[in-house]
PyMOL CGO cylinders between C-alpha atoms (Angstrom):
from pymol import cmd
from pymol.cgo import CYLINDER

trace = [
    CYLINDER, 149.57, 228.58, 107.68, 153.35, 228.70, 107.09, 0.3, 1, 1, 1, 1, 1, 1,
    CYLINDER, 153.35, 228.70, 107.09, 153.45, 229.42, 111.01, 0.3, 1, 1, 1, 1, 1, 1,
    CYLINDER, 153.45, 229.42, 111.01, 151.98, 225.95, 111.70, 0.3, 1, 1, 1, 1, 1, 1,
    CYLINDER, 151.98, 225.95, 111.70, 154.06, 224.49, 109.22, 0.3, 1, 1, 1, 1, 1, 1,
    CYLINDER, 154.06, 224.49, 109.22, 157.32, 225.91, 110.96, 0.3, 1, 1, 1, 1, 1, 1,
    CYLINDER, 157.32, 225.91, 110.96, 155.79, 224.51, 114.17, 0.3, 1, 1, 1, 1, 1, 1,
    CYLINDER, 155.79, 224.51, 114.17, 155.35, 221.01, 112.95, 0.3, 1, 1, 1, 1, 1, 1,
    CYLINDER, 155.35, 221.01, 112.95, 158.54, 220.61, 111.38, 0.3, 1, 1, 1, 1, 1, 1,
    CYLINDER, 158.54, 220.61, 111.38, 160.15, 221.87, 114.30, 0.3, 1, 1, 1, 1, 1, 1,
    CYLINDER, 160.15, 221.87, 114.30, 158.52, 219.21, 116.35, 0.3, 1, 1, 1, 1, 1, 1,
    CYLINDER, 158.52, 219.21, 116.35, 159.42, 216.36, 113.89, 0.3, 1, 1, 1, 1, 1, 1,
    CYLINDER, 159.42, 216.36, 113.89, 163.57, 217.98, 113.76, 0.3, 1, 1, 1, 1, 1, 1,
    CYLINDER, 163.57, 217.98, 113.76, 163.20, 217.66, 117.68, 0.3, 1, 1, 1, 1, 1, 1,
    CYLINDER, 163.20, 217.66, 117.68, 161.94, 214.12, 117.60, 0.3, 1, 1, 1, 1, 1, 1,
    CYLINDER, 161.94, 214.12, 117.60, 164.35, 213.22, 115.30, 0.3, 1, 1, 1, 1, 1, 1,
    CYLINDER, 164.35, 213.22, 115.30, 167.16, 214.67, 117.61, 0.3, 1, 1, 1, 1, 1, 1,
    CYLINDER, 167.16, 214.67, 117.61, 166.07, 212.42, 120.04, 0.3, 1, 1, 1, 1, 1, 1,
    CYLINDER, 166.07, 212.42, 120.04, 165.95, 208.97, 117.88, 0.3, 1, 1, 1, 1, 1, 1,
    CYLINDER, 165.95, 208.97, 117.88, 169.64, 210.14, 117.17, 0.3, 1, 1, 1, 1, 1, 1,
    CYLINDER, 169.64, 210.14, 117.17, 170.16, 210.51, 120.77, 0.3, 1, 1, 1, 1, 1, 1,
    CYLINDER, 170.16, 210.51, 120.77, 168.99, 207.22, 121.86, 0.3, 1, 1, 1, 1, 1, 1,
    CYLINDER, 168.99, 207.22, 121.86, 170.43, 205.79, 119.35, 0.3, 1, 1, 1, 1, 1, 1,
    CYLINDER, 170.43, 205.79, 119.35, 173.77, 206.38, 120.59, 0.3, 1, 1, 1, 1, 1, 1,
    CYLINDER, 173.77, 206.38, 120.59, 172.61, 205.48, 123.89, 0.3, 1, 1, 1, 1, 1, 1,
    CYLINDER, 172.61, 205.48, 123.89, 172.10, 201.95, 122.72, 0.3, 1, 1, 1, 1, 1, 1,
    CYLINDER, 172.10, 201.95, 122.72, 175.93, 201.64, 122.32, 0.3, 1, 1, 1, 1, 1, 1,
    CYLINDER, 175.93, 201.64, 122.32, 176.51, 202.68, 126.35, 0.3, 1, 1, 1, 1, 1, 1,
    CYLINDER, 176.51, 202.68, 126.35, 175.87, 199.87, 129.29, 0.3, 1, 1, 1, 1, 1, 1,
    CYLINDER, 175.87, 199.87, 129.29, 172.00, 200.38, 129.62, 0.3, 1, 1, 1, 1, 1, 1,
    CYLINDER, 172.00, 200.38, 129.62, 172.45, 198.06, 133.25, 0.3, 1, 1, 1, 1, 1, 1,
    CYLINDER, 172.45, 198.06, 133.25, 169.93, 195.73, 132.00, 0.3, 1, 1, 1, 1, 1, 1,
    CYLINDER, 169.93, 195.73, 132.00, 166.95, 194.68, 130.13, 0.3, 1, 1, 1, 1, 1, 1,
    CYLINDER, 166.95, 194.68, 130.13, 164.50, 196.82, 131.42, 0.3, 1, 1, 1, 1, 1, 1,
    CYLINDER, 164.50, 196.82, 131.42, 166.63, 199.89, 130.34, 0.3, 1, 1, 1, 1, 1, 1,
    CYLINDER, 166.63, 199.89, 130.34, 167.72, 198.23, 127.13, 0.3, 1, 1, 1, 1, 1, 1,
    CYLINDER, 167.72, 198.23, 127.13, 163.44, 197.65, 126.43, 0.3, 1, 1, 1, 1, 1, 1,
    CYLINDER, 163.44, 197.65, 126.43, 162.39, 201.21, 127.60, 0.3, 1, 1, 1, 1, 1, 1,
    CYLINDER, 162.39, 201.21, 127.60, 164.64, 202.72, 125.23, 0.3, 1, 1, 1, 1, 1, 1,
    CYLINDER, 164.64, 202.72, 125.23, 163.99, 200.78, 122.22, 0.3, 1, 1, 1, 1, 1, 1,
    CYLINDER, 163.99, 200.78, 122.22, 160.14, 201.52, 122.96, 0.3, 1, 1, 1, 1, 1, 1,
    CYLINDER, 160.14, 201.52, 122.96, 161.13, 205.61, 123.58, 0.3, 1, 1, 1, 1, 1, 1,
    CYLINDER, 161.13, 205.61, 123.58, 162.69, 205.34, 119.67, 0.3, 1, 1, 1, 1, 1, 1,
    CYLINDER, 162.69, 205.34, 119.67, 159.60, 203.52, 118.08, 0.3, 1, 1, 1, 1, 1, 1,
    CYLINDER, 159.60, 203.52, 118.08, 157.45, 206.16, 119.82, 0.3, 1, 1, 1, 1, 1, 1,
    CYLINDER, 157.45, 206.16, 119.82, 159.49, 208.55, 118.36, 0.3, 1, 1, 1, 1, 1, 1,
    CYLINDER, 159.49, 208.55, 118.36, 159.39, 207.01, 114.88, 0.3, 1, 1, 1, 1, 1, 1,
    CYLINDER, 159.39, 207.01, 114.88, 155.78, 207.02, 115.00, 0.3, 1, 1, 1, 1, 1, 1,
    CYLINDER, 155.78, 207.02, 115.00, 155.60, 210.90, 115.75, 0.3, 1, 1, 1, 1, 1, 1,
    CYLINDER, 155.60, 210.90, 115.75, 158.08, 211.38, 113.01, 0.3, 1, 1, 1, 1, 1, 1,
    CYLINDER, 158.08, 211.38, 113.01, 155.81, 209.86, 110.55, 0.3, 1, 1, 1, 1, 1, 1,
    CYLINDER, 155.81, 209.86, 110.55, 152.93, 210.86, 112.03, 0.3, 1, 1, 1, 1, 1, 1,
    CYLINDER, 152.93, 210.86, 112.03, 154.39, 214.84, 111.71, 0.3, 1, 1, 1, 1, 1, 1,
    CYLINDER, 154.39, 214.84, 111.71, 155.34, 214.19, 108.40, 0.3, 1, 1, 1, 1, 1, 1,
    CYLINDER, 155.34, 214.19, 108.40, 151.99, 212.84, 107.28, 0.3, 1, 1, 1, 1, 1, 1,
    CYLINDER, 151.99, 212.84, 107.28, 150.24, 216.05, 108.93, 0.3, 1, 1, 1, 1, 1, 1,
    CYLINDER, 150.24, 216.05, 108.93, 152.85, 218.11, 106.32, 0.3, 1, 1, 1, 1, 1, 1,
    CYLINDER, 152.85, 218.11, 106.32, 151.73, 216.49, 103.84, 0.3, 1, 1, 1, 1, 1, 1,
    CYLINDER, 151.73, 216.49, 103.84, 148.37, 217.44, 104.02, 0.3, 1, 1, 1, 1, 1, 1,
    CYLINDER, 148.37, 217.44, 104.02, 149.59, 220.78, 105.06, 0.3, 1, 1, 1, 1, 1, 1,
    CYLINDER, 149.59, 220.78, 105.06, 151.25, 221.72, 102.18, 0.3, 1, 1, 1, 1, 1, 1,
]
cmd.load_cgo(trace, "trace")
C-alpha cells in the first residue's frame, strides 16, 4: 500500500512542478491570447489533479 502511496504523491509533486512552471511562464511574452488562455487552462487542469491526488491520499491513508 505504501508503494501506491509513494506513487501518488509522486504524481501530485510532479503536477505541482508544473503549476510552478507555468506559473513563471505567465510572466514571459506568451505572443497572444490563445497562448496566454491555453496556459491558464494547462494550470487549472493541473490544480484539479492536485486535489484530485490529494483526495485519493486521503482515503489512502
Amino acid at each position: 500500500m505504501s508503494e501506491k502511496v509513494d506513487q501518488i504523491n509522486k504524481l501530485a509533486n510532479e503536477a505541482k512542478k508544473e503549476v510552478e512552471r507555468l506559473e513563471d511562464k505567465r510572466q514571459e511574452n506568451l505572443g497572444n491570447s490563445i497562448n496566454y488562455i491555453e496556459n491558464e487552462l494547462q494550470v487549472q487542469r493541473l490544480y484539479a489533479q492536485i486535489e484530485a491526488y490529494e483526495k485519493v491520499l486521503d482515503i489512502v491513508k
